[in-house]
N, C-alpha and C positions, 0 to 999 in steps of 0.2 A: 463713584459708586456704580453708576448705567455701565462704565466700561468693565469694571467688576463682575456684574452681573452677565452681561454680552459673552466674557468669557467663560462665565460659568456655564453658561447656556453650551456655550461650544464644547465643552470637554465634556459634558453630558449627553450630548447627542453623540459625542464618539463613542462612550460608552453605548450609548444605547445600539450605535448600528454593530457594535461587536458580534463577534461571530464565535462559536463554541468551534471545538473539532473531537465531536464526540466519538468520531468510528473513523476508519477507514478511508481517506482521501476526504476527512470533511464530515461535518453534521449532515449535508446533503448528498456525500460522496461524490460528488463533481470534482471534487479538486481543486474549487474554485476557492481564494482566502477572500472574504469578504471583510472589510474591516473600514475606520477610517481614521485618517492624521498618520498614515504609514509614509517611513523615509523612503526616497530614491537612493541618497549615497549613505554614505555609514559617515560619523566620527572619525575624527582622527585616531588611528591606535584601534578604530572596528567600533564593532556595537559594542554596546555595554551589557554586560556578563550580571544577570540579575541574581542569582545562585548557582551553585553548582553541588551535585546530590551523589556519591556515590554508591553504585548499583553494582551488580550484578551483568554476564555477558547474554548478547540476544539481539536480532533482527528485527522485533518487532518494534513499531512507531509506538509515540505515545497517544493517548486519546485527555482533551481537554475538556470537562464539562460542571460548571458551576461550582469554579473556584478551586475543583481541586483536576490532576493531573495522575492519571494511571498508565502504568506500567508494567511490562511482563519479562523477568529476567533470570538466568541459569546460575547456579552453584552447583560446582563438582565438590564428590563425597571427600571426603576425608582420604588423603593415598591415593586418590585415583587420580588417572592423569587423561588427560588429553587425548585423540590420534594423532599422530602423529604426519597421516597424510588425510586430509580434509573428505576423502572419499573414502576411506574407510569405512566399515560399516562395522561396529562390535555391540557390545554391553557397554556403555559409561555411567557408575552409579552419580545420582546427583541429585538434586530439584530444582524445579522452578516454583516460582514464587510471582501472584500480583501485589504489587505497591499501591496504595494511593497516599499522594503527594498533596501538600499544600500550595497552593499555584505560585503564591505571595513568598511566602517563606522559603519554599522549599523543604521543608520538612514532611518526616511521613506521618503520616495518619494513624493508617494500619499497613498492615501485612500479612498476606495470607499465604503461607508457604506448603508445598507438598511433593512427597520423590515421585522423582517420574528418572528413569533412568534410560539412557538416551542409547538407541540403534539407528540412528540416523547418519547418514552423510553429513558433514559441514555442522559439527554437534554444538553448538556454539551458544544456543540458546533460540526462546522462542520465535517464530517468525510471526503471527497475526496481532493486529495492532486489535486491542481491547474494546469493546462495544459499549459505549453508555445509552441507556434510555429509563432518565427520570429515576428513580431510585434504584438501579439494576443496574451491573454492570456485567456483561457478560465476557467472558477469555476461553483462548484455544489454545491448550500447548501446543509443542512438537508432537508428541507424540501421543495426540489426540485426547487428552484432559481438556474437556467443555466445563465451565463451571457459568454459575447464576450467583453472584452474590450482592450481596448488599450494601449500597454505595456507603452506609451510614458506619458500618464498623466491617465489613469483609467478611460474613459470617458469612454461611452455605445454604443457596435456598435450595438448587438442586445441582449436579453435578453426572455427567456421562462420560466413559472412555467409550472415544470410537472407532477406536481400534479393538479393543474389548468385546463393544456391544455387536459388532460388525462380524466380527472373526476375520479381519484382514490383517495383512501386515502390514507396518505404518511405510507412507510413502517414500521413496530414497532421500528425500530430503527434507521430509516429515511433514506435518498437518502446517497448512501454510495460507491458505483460505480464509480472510477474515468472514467470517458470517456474516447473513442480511436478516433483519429482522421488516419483517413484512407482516400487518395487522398483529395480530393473536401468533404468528409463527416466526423460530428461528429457522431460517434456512442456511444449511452448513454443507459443505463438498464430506462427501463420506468413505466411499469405496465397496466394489465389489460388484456383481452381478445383479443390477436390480437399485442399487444403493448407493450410488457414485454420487446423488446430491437426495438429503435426507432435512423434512421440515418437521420439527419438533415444537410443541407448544411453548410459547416464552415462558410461560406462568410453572409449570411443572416439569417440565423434560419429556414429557411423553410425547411417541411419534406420531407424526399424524397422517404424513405419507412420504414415502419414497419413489424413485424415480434412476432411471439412466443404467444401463449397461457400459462399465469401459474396460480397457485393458489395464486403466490406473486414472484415478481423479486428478492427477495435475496438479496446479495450484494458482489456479486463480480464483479470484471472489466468486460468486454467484452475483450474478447485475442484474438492479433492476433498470429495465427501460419500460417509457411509455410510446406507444405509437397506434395512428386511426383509434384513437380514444379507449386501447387496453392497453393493462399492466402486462409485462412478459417479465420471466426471471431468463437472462441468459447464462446457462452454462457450457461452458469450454474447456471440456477436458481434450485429453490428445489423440480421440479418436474424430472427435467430428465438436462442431458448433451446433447447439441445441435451444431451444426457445420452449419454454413449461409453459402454463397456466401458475401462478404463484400459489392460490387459492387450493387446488389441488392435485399438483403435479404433471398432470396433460400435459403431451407431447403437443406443442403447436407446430412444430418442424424440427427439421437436424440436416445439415450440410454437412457430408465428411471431411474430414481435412486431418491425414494422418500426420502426428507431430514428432519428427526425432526428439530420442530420449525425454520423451514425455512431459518438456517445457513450454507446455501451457501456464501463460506465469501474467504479464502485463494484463490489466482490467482492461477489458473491452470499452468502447469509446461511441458513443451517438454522437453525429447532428445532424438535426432532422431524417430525414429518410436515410442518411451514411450511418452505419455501423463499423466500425474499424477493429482488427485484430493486428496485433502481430509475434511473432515467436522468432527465435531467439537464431536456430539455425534454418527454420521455414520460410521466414521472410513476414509475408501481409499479404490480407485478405478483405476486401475494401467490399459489404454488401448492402446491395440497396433495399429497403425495405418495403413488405406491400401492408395497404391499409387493413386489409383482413385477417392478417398474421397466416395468410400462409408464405409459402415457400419464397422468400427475397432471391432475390437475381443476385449473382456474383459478376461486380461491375468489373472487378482486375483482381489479381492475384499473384504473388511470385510461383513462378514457376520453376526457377535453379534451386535446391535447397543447397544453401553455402554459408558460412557464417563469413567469409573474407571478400567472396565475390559477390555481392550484395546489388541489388536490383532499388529495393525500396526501403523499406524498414526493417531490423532484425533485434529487437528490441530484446537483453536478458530479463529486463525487471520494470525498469520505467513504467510510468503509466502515459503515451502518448494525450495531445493536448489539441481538439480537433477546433479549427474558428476561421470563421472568415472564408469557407471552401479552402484551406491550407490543414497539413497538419505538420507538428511541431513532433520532433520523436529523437532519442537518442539510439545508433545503430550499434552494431555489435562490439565495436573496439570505440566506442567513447564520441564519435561522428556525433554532433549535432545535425541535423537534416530537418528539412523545410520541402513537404512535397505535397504538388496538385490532388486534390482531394480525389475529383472525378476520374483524370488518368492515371493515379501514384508517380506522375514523373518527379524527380526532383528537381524543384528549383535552386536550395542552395544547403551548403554544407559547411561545416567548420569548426575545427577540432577548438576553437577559442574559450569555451566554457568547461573543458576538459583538463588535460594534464599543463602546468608549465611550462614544458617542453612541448606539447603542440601533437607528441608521439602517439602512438595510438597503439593501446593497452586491450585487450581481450574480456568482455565481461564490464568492462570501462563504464559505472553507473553514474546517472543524475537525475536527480528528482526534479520536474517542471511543476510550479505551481502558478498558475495567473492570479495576477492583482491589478487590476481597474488596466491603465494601459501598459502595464508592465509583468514581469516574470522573476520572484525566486528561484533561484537554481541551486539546491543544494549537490557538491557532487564528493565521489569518494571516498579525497582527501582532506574534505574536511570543511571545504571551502564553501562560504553561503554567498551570493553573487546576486547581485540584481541588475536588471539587463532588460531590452524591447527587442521584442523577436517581431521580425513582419516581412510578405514575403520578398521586401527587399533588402535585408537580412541582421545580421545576429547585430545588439548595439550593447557595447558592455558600461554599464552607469558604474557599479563598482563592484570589489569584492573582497573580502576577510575569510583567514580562515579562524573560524570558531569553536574548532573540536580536533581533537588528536585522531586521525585513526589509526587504529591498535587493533583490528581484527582480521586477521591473516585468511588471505584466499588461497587457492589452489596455486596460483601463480607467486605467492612467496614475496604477494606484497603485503603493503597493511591497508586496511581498508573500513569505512564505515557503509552499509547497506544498511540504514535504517530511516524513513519516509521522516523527516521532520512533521510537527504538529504546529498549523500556525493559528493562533488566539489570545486576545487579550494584550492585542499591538506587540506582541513578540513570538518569538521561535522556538519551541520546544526540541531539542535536540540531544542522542543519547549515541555512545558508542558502546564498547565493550566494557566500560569502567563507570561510567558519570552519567549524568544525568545535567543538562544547562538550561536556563532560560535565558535567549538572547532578548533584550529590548531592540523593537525597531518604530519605536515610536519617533516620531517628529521633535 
């Protein structure tokens, strides 16, 4: 009975240190999985496949929070077809639609569906992963549908296009920005003159203030950091790095830093006084922080813009993973890389968590998440990998792949770009078709 009890105790406390992953990179947005009684190697034959949900196509992660699992995904209309070539820009009628899932079963819940028909590049579905906070769950299309609904049945408490509200045109590769909700405010990337990041009250939609001049909002989150004991929201569109007041929009500073083709994309990264960027054909921009929020020093920088001849970092998507004075990042063609925080030199490189063949692919994505001393790496093709990065270099423990990809890039492969969600001792994972939940429990 005592040892009965002993292990009840233990599976309860695993429970208890569970971790949600209600928004974007994490309930916290660090990107940290915090959990416990997670595997190092997998099963023979891989993890175990707890359900599997057929969905709808789309880029955006899933968001996990008190049992159930939401989702945001694209239906093409009736006869309409596809581009043809992934840059295209036209009219594609269609909708998207949020899910919420049952975490256990895998069943839906509800469903809230509506046309939004797509002029975007790469039309494939939506890109920002869903925002839960307690009975609300907020979503962003492609093509700028913000909605507020109701975790309980999907119902509409308020709803914006801002692209509508804005008068701009949606961005080449559409609203892509997961939202921060900071106290009383949604804070969302917007666009245009004045309105490139726009803070809306959570409760009803109404704006509260806006902010930023660009030549295009980009797509990355809006960040919060803390530092010398204030909040900053950082945003990074493609004309410069910016630091608000979160409360009411104030410029605290802005560093220019102009971005070919407007791929401001990878979330910015703290530690301690290190704030880290990097873009895609730019390189990286490593700045040190002052206690009073004004103007940070820029410690190093690329200086070649090259997406082949690479210096430091050239991240398309990744979200880089700063510890230890090292940072962890994936480069433009699939490079794993390991470089000195203070100087961005590289210490080390290796295409091993990337393609098969070792080759190196253009755009070549992997998602880094940390777990206690180790790293999930989902990449691609599909493949979920666990492995210890440190700066004496990459160690691979194991790897499965768990997901088909079937979502075709410019380059005429197939490909999955969607952030897994990790919670509840397993992996939320979705490509163009499905929807899985891997077990990685012990």
């Amino acid at each position: 009975m005592r040892g009965i009890l002993i292990s009840c105790l233990v599976f309860l406390s695993g429970i208890a240190a569970a971790d949600d992953w209600s928004q974007w990179l994490g309930s916290d947005r660090s990107g940290v999985w915090r959990d416990s009684g997670i595997l190092e190697k997998f099963p023979k034959g891989g993890p175990e496949i707890l359900w599997r949900l057929k969905i709808g196509s789309g880029y955006s992660g899933p968001a996990v929070s008190g049992g159930r699992v939401y989702v945001t995904d694209r239906e093409l209309a009736k006869d309409a077809q596809a581009a043809g070539n992934p840059f295209q820009r036209g009219e594609i009628p269609g909708t998207e639609s949020v899910l919420c899932i049952d975490s256990k079963s895998g069943h839906v819940i509800w469903k809230h569906k509506y046309s939004a028909n797509y002029t975007v590049s790469y039309a494939a579905g939506p890109r920002a992963t869903p925002l839960v906070e307690k009975d609300r769950v907020f979503t962003l299309g492609a093509e700028g549908h913000l909605f507020c609904l109701k975790t309980e049945d999907g119902s509409v408490l308020w709803e914006k296009n801002l692209r509508d509200y804005l008068g701009q045109e949606t961005p080449t590769w559409g609203y892509a920005a997961a939202p921060l909700i900071y106290g009383e405010l949604l804070i969302t990337m917007g666009g245009g003159q004045g309105s490139t990041v726009l803070a809306l009250d959570k409760n009803t939609g109404k704006e509260v203030w806006r902010a930023l001049a660009a030549s295009e909002p980009g797509y990355c989150p809006p960040t919060l950091i803390k530092h010398g004991g204030k909040d900053q929201v950082i945003v990074w569109h493609p004309d410069a790095i910016n630091s608000l007041n979160p409360v009411t929009g104030k410029l605290y500073w802005s560093i220019p830093w102009k971005l070919r083709s407007g791929l401001s994309v990878p979330t910015p990264k703290q530690d301690g006084d290190h704030l880290f960027f990097t873009a895609f054909y730019n390189g990286s921009t490593m700045l040190r922080l002052k206690p009073n929020q004004s103007t940070p020093d820029v410690m190093w920088q690329t200086q070649q813009v090259s997406e082949k001849r690479t210096t430091h970092l050239n991240s398309i998507m990744p979200t880089p993973v700063l510890k230890d004075g090292v940072i962890y990042g994936v480069c433009s063609y699939g490079e794993l890389r390991c470089l000195d925080q203070q100087t961005g030199e590289r210490i080390w490189e290796t295409m091993a968590a990337s393609t098969k063949q070792g080759r190196k692919l253009r755009w070549f994505n992997i998602f880094l998440t940390p777990y206690e001393d180790r790293y999930f790496l989902f990449n691609e093709e599909g493949n979920l990998i666990s492995a210890r990065l440190s700066p004496d270099g990459y160690e691979e423990l194991d790897r499965a792949k768990v997901i088909e990809p079937n979502g075709p890039d410019m380059r005429q492969r197939n490909i999955v770009w969607s952030h897994p969600a990790y919670a509840d001792g397993s992996a939320y994972i979705r490509n163009d078709s499905e929807l899985i939940r891997v077990s990685l429990r012990k």
